[in-house]
SELUMPA-487846 format. One record per residue (C-alpha): chain; z, x, y; residue in one letter. Coordinates in Angstrom, 2 decimals, padded with zeros to 5 digits, always signed. Layout:
SELUMPA-487846
marke chaine = A&Z = Z&X = X&Y = Y&residu = A
...
end
This chain:
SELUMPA-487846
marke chaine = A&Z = -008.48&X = +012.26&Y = +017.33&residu = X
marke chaine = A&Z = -008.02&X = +011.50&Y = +013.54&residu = X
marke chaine = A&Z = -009.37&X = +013.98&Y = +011.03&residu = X
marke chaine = A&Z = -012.34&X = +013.29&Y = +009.12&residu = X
marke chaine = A&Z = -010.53&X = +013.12&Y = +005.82&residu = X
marke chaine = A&Z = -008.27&X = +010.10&Y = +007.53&residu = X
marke chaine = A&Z = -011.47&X = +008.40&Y = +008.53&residu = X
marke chaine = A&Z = -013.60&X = +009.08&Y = +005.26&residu = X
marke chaine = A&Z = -010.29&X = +007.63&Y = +003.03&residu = X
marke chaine = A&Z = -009.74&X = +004.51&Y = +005.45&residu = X
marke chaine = A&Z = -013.56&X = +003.95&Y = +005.04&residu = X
marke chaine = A&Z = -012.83&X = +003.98&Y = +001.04&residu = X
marke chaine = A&Z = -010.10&X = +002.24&Y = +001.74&residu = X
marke chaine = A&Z = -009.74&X = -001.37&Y = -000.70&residu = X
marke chaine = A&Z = -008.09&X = -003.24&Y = +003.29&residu = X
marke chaine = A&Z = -009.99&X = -001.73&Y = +005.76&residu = X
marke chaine = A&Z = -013.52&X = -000.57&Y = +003.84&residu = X
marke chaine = A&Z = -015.36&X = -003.87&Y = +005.84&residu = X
marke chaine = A&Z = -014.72&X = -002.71&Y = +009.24&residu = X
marke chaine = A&Z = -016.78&X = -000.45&Y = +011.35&residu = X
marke chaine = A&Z = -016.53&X = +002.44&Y = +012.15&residu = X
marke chaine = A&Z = -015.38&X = +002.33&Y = +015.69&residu = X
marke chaine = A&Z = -012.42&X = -000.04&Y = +014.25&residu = X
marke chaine = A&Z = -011.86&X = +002.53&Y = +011.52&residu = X
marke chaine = A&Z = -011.42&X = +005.15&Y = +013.49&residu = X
marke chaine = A&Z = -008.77&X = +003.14&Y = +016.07&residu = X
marke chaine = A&Z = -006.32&X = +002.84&Y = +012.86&residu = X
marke chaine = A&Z = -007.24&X = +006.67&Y = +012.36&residu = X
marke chaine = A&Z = -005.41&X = +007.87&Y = +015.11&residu = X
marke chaine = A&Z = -002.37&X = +005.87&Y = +013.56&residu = X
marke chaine = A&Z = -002.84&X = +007.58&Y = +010.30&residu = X
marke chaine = A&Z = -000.74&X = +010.92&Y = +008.86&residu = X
marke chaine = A&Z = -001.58&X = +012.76&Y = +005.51&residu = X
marke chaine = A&Z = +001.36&X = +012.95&Y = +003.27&residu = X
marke chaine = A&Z = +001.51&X = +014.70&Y = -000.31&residu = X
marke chaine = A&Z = +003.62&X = +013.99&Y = -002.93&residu = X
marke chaine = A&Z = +004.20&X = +015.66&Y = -006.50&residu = X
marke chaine = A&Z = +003.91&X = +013.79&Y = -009.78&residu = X
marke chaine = A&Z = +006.82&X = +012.09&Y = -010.75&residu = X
marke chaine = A&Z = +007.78&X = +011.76&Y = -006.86&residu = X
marke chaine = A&Z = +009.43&X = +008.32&Y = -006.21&residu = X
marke chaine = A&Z = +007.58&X = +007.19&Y = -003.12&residu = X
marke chaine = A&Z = +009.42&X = +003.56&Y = -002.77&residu = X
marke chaine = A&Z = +012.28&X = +002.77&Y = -004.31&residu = X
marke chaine = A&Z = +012.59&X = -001.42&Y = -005.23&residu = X
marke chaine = A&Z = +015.00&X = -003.05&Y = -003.10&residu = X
marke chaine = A&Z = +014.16&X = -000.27&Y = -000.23&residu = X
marke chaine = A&Z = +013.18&X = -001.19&Y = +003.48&residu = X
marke chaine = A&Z = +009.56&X = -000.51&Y = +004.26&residu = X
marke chaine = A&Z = +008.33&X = +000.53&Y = +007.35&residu = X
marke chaine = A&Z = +004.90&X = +002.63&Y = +006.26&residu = X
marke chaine = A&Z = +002.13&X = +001.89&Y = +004.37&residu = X
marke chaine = A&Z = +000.71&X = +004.14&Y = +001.86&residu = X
marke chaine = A&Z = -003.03&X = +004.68&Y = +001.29&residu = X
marke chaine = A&Z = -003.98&X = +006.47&Y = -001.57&residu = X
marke chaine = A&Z = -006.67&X = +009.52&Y = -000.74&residu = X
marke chaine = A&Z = -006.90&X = +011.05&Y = -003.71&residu = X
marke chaine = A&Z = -004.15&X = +010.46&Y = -007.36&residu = X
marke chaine = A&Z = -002.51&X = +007.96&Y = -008.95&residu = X
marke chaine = A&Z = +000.51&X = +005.88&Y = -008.55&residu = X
marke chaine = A&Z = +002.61&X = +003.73&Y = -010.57&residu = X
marke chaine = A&Z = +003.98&X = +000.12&Y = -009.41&residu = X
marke chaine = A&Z = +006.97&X = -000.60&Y = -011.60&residu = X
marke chaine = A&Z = +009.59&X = -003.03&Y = -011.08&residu = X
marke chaine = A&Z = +013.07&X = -003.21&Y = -012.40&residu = X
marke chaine = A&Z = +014.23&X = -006.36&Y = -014.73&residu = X
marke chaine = A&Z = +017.30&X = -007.61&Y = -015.85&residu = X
marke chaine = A&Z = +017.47&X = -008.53&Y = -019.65&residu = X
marke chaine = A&Z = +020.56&X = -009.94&Y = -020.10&residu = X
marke chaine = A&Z = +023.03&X = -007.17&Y = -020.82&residu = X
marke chaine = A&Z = +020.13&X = -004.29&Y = -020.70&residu = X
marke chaine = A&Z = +018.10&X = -003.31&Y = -017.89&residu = X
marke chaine = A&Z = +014.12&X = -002.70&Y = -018.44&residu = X
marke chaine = A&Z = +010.87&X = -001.86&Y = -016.39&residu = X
marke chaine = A&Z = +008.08&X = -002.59&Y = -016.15&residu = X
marke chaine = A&Z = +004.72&X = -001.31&Y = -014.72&residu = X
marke chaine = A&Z = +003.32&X = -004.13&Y = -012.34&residu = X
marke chaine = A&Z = -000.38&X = -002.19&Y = -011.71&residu = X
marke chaine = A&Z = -001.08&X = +001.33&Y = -011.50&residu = X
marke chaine = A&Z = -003.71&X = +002.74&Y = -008.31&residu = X
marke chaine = A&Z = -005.67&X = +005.31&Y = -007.78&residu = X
marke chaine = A&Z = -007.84&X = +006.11&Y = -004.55&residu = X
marke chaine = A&Z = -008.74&X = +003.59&Y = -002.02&residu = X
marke chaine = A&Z = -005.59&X = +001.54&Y = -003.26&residu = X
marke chaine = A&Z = -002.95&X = +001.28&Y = -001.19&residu = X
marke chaine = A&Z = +001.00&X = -000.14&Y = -001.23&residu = X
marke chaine = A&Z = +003.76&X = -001.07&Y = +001.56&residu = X
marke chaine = A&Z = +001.90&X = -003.81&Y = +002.84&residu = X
marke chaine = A&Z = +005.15&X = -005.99&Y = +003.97&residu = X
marke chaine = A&Z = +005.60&X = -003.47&Y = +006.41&residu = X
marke chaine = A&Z = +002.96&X = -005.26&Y = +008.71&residu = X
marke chaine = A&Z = +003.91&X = -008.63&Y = +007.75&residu = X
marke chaine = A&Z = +007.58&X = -008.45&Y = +008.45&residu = X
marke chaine = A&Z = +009.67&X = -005.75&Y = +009.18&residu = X
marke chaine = A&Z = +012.30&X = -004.89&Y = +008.06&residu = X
marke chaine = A&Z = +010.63&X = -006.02&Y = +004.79&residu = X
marke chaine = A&Z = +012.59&X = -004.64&Y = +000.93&residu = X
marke chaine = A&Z = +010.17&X = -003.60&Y = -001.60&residu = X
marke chaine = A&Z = +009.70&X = -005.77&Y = -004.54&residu = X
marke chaine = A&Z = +008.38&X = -002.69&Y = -006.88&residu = X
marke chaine = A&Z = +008.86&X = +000.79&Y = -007.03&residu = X
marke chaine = A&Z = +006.30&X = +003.43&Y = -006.80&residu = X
marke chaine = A&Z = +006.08&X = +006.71&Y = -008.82&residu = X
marke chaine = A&Z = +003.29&X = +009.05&Y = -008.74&residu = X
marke chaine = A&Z = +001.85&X = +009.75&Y = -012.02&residu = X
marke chaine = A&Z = +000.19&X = +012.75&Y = -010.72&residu = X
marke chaine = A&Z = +000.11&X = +014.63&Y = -007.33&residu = X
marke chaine = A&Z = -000.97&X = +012.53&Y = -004.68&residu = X
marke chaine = A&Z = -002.32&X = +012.32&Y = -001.09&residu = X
marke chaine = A&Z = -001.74&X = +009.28&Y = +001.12&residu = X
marke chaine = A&Z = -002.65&X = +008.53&Y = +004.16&residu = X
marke chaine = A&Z = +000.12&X = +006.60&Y = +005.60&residu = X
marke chaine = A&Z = +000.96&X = +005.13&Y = +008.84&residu = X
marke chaine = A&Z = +003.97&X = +002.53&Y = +010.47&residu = X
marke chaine = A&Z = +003.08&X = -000.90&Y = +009.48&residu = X
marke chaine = A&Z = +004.53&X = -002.26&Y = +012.94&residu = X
marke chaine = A&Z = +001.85&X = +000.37&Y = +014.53&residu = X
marke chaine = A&Z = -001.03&X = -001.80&Y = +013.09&residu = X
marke chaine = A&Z = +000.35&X = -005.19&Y = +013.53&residu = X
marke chaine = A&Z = +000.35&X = -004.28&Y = +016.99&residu = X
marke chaine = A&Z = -003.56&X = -003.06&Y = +016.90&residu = X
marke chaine = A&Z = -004.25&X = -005.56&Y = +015.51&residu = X
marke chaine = A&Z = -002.93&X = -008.21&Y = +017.66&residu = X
marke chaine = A&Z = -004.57&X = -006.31&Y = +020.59&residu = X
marke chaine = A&Z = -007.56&X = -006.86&Y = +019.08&residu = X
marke chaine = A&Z = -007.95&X = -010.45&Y = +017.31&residu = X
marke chaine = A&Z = -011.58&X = -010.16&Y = +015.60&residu = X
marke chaine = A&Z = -010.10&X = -006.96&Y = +013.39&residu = X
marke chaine = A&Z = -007.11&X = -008.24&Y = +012.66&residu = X
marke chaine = A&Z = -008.54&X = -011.56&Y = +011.11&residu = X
marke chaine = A&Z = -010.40&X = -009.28&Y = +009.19&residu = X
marke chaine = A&Z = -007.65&X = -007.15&Y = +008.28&residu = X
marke chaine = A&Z = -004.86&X = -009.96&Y = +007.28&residu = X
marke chaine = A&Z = -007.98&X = -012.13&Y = +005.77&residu = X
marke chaine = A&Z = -008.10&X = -008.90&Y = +003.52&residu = X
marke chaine = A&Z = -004.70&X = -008.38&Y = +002.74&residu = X
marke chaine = A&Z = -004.06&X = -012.20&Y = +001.85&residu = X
marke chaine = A&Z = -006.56&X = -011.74&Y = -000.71&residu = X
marke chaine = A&Z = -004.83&X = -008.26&Y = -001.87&residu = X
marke chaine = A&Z = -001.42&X = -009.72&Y = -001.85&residu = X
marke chaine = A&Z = -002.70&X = -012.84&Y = -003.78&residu = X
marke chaine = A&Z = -004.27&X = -010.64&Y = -006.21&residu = X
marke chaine = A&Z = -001.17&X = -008.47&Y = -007.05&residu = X
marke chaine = A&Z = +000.81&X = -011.14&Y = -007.44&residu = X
marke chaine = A&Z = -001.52&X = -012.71&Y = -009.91&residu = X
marke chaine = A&Z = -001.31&X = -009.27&Y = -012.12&residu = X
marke chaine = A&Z = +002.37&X = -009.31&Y = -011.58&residu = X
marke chaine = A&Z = +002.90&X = -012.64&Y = -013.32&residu = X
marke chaine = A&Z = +000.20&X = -011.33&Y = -015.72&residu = X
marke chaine = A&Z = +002.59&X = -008.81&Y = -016.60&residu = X
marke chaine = A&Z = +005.25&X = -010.59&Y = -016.95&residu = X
marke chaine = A&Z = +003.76&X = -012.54&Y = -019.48&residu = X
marke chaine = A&Z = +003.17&X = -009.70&Y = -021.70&residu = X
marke chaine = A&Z = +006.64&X = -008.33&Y = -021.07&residu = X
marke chaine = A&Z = +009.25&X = -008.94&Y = -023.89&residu = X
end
């Protein structure tokens, strides 16, 4: 059985904060606690994903690597803090390469589990995983959106 912590940051969770709690605690017992230190690359751009990271309790920067002609640049894409979460390809596709990196700003707890893991849930059970990928379309579409709003900005 999952912790409470697991349960308590999946219920805070910005993907899985609609479901119930019998359906949150079913991706519990997928879950792990990780910790990482501040400055701690957590995905590399260009690296294969497998895991998804929830944020429990920090802050992490998305930044993504750009080509300027003959210089190379970054740029932050977003930066999260609790309830956010990154690595979502990993249930949409696997293997999937990351199209940002991300760096913790501070020290930071995730809860993180195997994105193949809960594509199978939920294809086992349909109603909670049209709520889940419902959810994540609209998360996807939404970093995307700030992505090209940064890129705008960016000179």
């Amino acid at each position: 059985m999952a912790s409470s912590e697991i349960i308590e940051a999946l219920e805070d969770c910005e993907i899985f904060s609609m479901l119930d709690r019998a359906a949150i605690e079913q991706i519990a017992d997928l879950c792990t606690l990780e910790t990482y230190e501040a400055g701690d690359t957590v995905i590399s751009q260009g690296q294969y994903c497998t895991r998804i990271y929830l944020i429990a309790d920090g802050q992490v920067a998305l930044v993504r690597a750009v080509n300027l002609g003959q210089r190379q640049g970054e740029m932050m894409l977003d930066l999260l803090g609790k309830g956010r979460g990154m690595g979502w390809s990993s249930v949409l596709c696997e293997p999937c390469s990351a199209s940002a990196s991300a760096r913790c700003q501070k020290p930071t707890r995730f809860i993180t589990l195997e994105g193949a893991k809960l594509r199978t849930m939920l294809e086992e059970n349909p109603v909670i995983g049209f709520a889940v990928m419902d959810r994540l379309a609209q998360l996807v579409g939404n970093r995307l959106r700030a992505a090209y709003g940064a890129m705008d900005t960016f000179k």
